[in-house]
C-alpha positions as CSV (number, residue, x, y, z in Angstrom):
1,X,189.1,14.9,-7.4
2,X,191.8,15.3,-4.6
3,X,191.6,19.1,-5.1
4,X,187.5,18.8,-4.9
5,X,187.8,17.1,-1.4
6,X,190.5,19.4,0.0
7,X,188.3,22.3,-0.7
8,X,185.9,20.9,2.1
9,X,182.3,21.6,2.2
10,X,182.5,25.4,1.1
11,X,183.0,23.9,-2.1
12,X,180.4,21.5,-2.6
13,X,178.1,24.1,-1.3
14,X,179.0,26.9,-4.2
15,X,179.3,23.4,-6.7
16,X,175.7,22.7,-6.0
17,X,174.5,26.3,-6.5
18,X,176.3,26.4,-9.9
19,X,174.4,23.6,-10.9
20,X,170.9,25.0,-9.7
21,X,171.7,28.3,-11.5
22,X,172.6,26.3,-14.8
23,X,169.8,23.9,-14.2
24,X,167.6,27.3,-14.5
25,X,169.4,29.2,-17.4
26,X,169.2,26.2,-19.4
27,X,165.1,25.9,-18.8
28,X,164.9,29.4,-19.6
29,X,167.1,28.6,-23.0
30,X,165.3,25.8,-23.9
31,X,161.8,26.9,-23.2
32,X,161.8,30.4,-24.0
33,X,164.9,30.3,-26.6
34,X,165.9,33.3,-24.2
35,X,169.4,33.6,-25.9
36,X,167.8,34.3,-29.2
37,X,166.0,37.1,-27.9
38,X,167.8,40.3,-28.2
39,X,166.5,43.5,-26.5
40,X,168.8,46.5,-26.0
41,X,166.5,49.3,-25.4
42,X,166.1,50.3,-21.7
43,X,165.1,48.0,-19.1
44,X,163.1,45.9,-21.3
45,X,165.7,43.2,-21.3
46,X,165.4,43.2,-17.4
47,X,161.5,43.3,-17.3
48,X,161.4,40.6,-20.0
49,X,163.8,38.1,-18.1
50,X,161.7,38.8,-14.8
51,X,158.6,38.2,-16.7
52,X,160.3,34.6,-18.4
53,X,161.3,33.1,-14.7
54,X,157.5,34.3,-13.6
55,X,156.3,32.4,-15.9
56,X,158.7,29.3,-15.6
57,X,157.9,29.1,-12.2
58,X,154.1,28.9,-13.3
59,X,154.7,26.3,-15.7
60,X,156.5,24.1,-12.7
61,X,154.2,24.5,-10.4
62,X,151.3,23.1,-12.7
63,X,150.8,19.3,-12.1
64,X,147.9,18.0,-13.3
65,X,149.2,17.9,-16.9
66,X,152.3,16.0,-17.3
67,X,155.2,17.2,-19.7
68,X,157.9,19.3,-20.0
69,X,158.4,23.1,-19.8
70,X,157.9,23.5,-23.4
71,X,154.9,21.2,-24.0
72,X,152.8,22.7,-20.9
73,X,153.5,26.3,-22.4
74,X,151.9,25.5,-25.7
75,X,149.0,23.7,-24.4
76,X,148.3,27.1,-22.1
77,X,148.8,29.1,-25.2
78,X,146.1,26.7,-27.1
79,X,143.6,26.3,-24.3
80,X,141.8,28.5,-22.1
81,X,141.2,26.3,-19.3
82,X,145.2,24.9,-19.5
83,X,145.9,28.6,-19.2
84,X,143.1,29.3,-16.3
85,X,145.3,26.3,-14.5
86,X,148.8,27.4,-15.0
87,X,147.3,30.7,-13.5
88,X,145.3,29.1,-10.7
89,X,148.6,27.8,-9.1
């Protein structure tokens, strides 16, 4: 911990990033079992990723139903208006 503090802000600034960016991968993990998925063929992989935090950031951003990542992407899947909502955002 003595190290943590003599590193000074610069590192709690670049320890809080890390934890936004892991906070993220592990959403994408979770919800979209994104380390399962294995595409090799051109940029696919790339447009695919895009497409997943596109999405992620549509599933946040809907609030009238309450759940987790996972939950609110099935319900959009099995309903039209969930879906119309997630998109409405």
């Amino acid at each position: 911990m003595a190290i943590c503090r003599a590193a000074g802000p610069r590192f709690s600034c670049c320890a809080a990033a890390l934890v936004v960016k892991n906070k993220l991968y592990w959403s994408l993990d979770v919800a979209f079992r994104e380390d399962v998925n294995k595409i090799h063929r051109g940029q696919a992989a790339e447009d695919l990723a895009r497409n997943r935090h596109i999405a992620l950031n549509y599933l946040k951003g809907e609030k009238k139903f309450k759940g987790g990542i996972r939950r609110k992407q099935k319900k959009a899947a099995l309903g039209d208006t969930c879906l119309a909502g997630v998109l409405a955002v």
